[in-house]
C-alpha positions as CSV (number, residue, x, y, z in Angstrom):
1,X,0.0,0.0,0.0
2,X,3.2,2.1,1.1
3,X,4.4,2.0,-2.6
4,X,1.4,2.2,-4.4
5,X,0.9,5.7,-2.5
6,X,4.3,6.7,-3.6
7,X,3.9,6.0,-7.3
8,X,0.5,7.9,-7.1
9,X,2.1,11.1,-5.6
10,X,5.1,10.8,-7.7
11,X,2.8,10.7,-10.6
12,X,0.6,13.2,-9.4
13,X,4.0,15.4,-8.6
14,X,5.5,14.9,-12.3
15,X,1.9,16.2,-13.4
16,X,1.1,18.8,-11.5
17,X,2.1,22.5,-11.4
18,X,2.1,26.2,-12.4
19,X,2.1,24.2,-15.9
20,X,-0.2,20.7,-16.1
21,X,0.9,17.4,-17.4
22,X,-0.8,14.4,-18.8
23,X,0.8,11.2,-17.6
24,X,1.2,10.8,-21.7
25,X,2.8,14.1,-21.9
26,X,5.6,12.6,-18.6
27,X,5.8,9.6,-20.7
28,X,6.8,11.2,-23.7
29,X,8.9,13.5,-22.1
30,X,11.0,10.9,-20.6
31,X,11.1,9.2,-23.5
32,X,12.6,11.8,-26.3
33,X,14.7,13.1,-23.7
34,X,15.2,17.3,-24.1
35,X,13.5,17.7,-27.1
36,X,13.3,21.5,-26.8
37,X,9.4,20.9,-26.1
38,X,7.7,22.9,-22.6
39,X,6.5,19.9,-21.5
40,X,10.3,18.2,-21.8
41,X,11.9,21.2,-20.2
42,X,9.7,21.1,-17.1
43,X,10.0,17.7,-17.0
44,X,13.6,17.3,-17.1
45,X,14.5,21.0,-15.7
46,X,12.2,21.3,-13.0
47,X,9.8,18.3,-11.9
48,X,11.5,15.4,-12.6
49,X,15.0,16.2,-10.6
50,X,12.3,18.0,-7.6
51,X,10.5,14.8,-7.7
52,X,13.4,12.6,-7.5
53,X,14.9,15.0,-4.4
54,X,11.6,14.7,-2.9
55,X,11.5,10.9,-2.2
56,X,15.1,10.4,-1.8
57,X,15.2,12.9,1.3
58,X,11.8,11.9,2.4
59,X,13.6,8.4,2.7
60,X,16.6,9.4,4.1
61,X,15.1,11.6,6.7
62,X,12.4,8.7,7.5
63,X,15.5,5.9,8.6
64,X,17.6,8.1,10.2
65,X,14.6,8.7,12.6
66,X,13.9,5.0,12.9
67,X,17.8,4.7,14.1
68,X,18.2,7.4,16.2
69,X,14.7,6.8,18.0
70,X,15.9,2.8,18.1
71,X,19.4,3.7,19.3
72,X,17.9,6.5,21.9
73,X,15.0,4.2,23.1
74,X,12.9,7.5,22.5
75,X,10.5,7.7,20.2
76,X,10.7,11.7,20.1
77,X,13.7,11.8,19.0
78,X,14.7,13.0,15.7
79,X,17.6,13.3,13.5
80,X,18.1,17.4,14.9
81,X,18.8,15.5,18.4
82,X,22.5,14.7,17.3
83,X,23.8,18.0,15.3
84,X,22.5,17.5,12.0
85,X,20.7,20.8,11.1
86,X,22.5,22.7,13.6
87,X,25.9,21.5,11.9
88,X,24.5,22.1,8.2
89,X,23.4,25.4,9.2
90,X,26.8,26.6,10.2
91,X,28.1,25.3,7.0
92,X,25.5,26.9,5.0
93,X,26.1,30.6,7.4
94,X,29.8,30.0,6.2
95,X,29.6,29.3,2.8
96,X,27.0,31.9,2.5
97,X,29.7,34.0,3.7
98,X,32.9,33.3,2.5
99,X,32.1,31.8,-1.3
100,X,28.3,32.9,-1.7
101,X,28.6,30.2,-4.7
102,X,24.7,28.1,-4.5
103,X,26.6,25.6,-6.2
104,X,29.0,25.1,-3.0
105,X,25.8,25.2,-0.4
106,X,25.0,21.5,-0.4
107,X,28.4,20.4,0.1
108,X,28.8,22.9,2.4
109,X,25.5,21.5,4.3
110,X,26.6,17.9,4.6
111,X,30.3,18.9,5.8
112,X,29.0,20.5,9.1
113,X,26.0,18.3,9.2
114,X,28.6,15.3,9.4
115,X,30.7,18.1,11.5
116,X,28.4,18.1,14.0
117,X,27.3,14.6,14.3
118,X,31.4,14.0,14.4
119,X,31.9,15.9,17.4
120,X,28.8,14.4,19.4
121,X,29.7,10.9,18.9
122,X,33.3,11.8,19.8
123,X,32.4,13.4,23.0
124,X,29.8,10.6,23.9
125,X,32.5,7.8,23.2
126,X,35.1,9.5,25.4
127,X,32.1,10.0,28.5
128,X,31.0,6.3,28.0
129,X,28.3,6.2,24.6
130,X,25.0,6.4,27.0
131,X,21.7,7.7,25.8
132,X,21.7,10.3,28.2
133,X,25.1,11.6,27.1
134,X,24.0,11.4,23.2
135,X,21.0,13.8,23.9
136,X,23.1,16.3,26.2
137,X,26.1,16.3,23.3
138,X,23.9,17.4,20.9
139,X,21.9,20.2,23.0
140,X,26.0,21.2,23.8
141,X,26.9,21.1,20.4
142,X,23.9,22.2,18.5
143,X,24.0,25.5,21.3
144,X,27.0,26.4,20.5
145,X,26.8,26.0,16.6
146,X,23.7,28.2,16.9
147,X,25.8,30.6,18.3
148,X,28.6,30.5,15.9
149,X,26.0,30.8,13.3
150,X,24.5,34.2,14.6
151,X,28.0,35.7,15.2
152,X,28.7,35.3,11.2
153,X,25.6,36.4,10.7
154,X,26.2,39.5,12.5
155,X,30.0,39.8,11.1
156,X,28.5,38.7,7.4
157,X,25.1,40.4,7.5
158,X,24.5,39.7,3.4
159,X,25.1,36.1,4.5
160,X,21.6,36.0,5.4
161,X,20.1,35.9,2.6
162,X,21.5,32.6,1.1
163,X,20.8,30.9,4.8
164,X,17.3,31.8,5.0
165,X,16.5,30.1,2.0
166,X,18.1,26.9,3.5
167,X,16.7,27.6,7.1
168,X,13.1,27.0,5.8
169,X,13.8,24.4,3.6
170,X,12.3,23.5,0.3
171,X,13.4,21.6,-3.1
172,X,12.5,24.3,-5.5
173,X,16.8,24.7,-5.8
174,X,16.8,21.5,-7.4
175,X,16.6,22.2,-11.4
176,X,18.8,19.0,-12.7
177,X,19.7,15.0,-11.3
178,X,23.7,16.1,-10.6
179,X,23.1,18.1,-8.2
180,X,20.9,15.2,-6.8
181,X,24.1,12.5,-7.5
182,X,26.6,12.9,-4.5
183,X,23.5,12.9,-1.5
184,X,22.2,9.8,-3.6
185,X,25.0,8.1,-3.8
186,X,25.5,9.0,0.1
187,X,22.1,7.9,0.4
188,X,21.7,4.6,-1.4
189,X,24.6,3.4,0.4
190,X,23.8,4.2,3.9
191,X,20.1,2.4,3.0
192,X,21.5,-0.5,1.9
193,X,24.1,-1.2,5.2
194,X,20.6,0.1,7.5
195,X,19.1,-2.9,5.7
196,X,22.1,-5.1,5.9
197,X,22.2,-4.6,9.7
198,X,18.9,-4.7,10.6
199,X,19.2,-7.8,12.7
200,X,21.6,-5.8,15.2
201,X,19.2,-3.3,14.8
202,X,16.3,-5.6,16.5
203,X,18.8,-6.9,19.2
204,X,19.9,-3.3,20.4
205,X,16.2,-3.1,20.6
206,X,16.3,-5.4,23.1
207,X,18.1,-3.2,25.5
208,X,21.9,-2.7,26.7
209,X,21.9,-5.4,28.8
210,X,20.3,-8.4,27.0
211,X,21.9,-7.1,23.3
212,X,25.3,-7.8,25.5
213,X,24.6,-11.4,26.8
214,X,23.8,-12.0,23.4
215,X,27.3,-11.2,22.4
216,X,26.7,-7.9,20.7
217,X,29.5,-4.9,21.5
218,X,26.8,-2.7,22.3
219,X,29.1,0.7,22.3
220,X,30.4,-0.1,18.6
221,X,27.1,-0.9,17.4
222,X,25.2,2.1,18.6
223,X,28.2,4.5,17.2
224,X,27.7,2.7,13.7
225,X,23.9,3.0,13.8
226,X,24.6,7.0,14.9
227,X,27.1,7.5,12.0
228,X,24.5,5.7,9.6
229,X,22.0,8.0,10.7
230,X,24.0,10.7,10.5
231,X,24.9,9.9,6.9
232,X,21.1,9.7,6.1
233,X,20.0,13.1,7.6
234,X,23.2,15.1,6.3
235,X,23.0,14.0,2.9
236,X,18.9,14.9,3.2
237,X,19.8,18.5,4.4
238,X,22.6,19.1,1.8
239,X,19.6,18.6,-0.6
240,X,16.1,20.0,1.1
241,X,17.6,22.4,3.5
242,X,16.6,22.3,7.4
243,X,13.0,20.6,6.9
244,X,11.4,19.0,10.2
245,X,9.4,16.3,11.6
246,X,9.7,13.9,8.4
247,X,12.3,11.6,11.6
248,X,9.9,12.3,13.9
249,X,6.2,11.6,12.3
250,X,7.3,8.8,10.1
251,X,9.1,6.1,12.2
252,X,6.7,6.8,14.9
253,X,3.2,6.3,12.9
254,X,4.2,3.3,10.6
255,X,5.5,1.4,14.2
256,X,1.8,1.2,15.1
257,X,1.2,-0.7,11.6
258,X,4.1,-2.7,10.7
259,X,5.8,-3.0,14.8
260,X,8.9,-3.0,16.1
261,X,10.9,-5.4,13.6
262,X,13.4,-3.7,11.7
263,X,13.5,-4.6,8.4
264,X,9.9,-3.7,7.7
265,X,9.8,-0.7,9.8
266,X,12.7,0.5,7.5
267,X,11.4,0.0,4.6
268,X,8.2,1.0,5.5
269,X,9.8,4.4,6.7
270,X,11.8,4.7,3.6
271,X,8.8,4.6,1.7
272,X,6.3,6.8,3.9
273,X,9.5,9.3,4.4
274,X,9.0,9.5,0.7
275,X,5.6,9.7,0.0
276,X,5.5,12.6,2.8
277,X,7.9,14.5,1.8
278,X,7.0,14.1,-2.1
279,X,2.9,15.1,-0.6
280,X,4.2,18.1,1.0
281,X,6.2,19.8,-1.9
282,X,3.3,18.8,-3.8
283,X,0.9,21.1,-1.2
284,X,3.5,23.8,-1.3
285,X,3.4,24.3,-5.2
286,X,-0.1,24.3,-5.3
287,X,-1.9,25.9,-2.4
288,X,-0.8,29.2,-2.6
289,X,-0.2,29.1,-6.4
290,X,1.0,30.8,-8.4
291,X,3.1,31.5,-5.7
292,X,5.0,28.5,-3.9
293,X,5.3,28.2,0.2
294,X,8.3,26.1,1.7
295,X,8.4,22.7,1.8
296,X,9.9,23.4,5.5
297,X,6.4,25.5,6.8
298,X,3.7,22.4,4.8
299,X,5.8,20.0,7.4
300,X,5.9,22.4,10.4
301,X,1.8,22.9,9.9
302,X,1.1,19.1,9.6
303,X,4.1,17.7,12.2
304,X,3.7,20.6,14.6
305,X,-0.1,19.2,16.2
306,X,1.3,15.8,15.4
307,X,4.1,16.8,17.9
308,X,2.0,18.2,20.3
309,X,-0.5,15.2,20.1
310,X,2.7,12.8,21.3
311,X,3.6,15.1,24.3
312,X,0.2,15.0,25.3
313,X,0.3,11.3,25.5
314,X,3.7,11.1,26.7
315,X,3.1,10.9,30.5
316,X,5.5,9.3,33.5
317,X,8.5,8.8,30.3
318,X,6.0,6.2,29.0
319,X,3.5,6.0,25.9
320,X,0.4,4.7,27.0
321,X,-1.8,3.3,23.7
């Protein structure tokens, strides 16, 4: 059902628009390649490499959730928890900055994404790995990247501009597939090692304790899972900019329907991730058109409530059904 709904929104994403396509039209398009037509040019130049950005950092955003909340044995947590958008953010505020190139932004993005997650994972192995110590390293570090970001703002002041297009997030940047090809890569790699080790996955699950009478390094593993995750969400961000809740709605909804077994519940992620996402960008070319809202403010509107709807549950540290 998961991937019938994603082939009907990427369908109805490839179709829809300031400009309207028939699915023949898509076909065709794809087909003859750029054949100097309108409907090949948006195709190729605009929907096709959105829609492709849409469901790869919908998927990527999706599993790194499922991770972090599995590693954290919290199911509020979310990929912001260990660095990632404050990390990318200070890379963006830098590049923005020092080479205002848009070309250099992404890379930028997934250097202090992976910056960020770098340092927390350093300072939780040298304090002993523990949730606790995870969470607090990345309120530290994501503090104080939030501050170095505002002091370059204030040094840099036309630095703004290029960061508050990445602080709200959206996919509209996107216009061809290379710019898509090193978070793929990034991606499709990471996915395939998530799915690989989903069977330590379901033992760490288990808890510290058991997942080490059952012979599993429990330190090692968790860092691996972390790094994974952190893979995942950087490479997301270098593409989408600082979107939220996608790690947080996704992993947490689909373990009502599919459980707590790993392999499903990542795959199932990967593909609601995807189909979110690729809804959302969908809603924000078309509800206020002609004009087009942020992908980042569609996901705050539908996660925010969502949020607010799991505190509101969340009583005594436990989730009562």
């Amino acid at each position: 059902m998961l991937a019938v709904l994603t082939a009907a929104l990427v369908l109805a994403s490839l179709c829809l628009g300031a400009v309207e396509l028939t699915p023949a039209q898509v076909l065709g398009a794809l087909r003859q390649g750029d054949s100097g037509s309108v409907a090949a040019r948006v195709m190729l130049y605009s929907r096709l490499p959105r829609t492709c950005g849409s469901v790869l950092t919908g998927a990527a955003l999706a599993v790194a959730g499922v991770l972090i909340q599995t590693v954290l044995a919290n199911p509020l947590a979310a990929p912001h928890i260990i660095g990632v958008n404050s990390g990318a953010g200070l890379g963006v505020t830098l590049c923005c900055a020092v080479a205002p190139a848009a070309a250099l932004q992404p890379l930028a993005a997934f250097a202090g994404a992976m910056a960020g997650v770098l340092l927390v994972l350093l300072f939780a192995e040298m304090t002993g790995a523990s949730r606790i110590t995870l969470v607090l390293a990345g309120v530290a570090i994501s503090s104080i990247f939030g501050a170095l970001t505002d002091a370059v703002l204030t040094v840099f002041p036309d630095a703004l501009v290029g960061y508050s297009d990445f602080r709200m997030g959206g996919l509209s940047g996107i216009t061809s597939m290379g710019r898509l090809a090193p978070a793929a890569g990034m991606i499709a790699v990471s996915l395939a090692a998530v799915v690989a080790l989903s069977g330590l996955l379901d033992i760490l699950a288990l808890g510290p304790e058991t997942a080490q009478s059952l012979g599993v390094s429990v330190r090692p593993v968790r860092l691996t899972f972390l790094a994974l995750a952190a893979a995942l969400a950087g490479a997301a961000v270098s593409v989408c900019g600082l979107v939220g809740f996608v790690g947080l709605l996704v992993p947490h909804a689909l373990r009502r329907l599919v459980g707590e077994e790993s392999r499903p519940l990542v795959l199932c992620s990967a593909l609601g991730g995807a189909s979110l996402m690729t809804l959302c960008d969908l809603l924000a070319r078309l509800v206020a058109a002609p004009f087009e809202l942020p992908v980042g403010t569609v996901l705050s509107v539908v996660g925010g409530p969502f949020f607010l709807y799991l505190l509101i549950r969340q009583r005594g540290g436990r989730t009562h059904d």
